[in-house]
N, C-alpha and C positions, 0 to 999 in steps of 0.2 A: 507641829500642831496636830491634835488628837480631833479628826472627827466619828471617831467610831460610834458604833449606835447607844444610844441612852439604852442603860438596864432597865429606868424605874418604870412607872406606869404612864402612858404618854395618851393623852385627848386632844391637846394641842400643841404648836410649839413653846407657848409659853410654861409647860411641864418641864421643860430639857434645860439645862443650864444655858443652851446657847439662848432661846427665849428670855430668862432670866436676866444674862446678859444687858439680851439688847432693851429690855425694861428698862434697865438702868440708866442707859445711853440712847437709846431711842429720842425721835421725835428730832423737832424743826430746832428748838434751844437748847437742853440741855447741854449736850456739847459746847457749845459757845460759852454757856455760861461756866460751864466747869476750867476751857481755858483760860477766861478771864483772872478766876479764881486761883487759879495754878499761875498765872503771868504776878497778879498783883497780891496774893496771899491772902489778903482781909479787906473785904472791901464794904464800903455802903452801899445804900442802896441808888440812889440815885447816879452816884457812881458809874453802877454796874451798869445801869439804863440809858447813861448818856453813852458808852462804852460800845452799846452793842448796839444802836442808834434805832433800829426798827422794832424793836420790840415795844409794846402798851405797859402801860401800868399792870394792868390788871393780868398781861399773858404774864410778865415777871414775874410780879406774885404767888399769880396760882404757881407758876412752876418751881418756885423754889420752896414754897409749903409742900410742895411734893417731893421736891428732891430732900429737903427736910425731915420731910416722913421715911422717904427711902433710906437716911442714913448717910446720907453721900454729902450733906454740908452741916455747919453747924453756923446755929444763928443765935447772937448774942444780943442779947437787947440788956443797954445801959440805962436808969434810973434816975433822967434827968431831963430838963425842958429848956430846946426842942428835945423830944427822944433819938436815940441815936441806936441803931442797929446796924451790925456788922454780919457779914456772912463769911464762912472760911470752911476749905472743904473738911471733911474730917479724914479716919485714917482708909476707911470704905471708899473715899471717896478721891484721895490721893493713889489708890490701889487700882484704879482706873488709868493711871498716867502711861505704863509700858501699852497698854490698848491706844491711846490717842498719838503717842509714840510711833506705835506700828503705823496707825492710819497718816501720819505725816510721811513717812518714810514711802510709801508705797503713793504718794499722792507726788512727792519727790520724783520718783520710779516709772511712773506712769503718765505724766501730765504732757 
């Protein structure tokens, strides 16, 4: 692992790739939800919410409109009633997997 200094222009950590990073993965759900994601490949929504049991409606939401935005899932919405939407990660967001990887291993390691 490379942590030598960032060349580019730095004001915060979230200038440096590793801030970047942890944008990505940061926060109380994200991870959680991207395991789900990774365990079940495509899932719904309510699915996801019974799954991860403490999370609101409204935290899932916002956070997957977010991670949405980030690039890190894809959300399919089908053309019919009820409506039905699926979430699955994309390939930004499968590219995260050797990271959640490491942190199992080291939780393995260390626990």
């Amino acid at each position: 692992m490379s942590m030598e200094p960032y060349k580019g222009k730095i004001n915060s950590i979230t200038d440096t790739p590793f801030g970047y990073t942890l944008s990505m993965i940061g926060g109380k759900w994200r991870l959680v939800i991207m395991y789900w994601l990774i365990e079940y490949k495509v899932i719904r929504f309510n699915e996801l919410q019974r799954l991860i049991g403490t999370i609101t409606y409204k935290t899932l939401s916002s956070q997957l409109k977010e991670m949405e935005r980030d690039g890190l899932i894809i959300r399919t919405e089908y053309p019919q009633i009820p409506p039905k939407v699926e979430y699955q990660l994309s390939e930004k967001g499968h590219s995260l997997y050797p990271i959640m990887e490491a942190m199992c291993q080291w939780g393995e390691e260390h626990r």
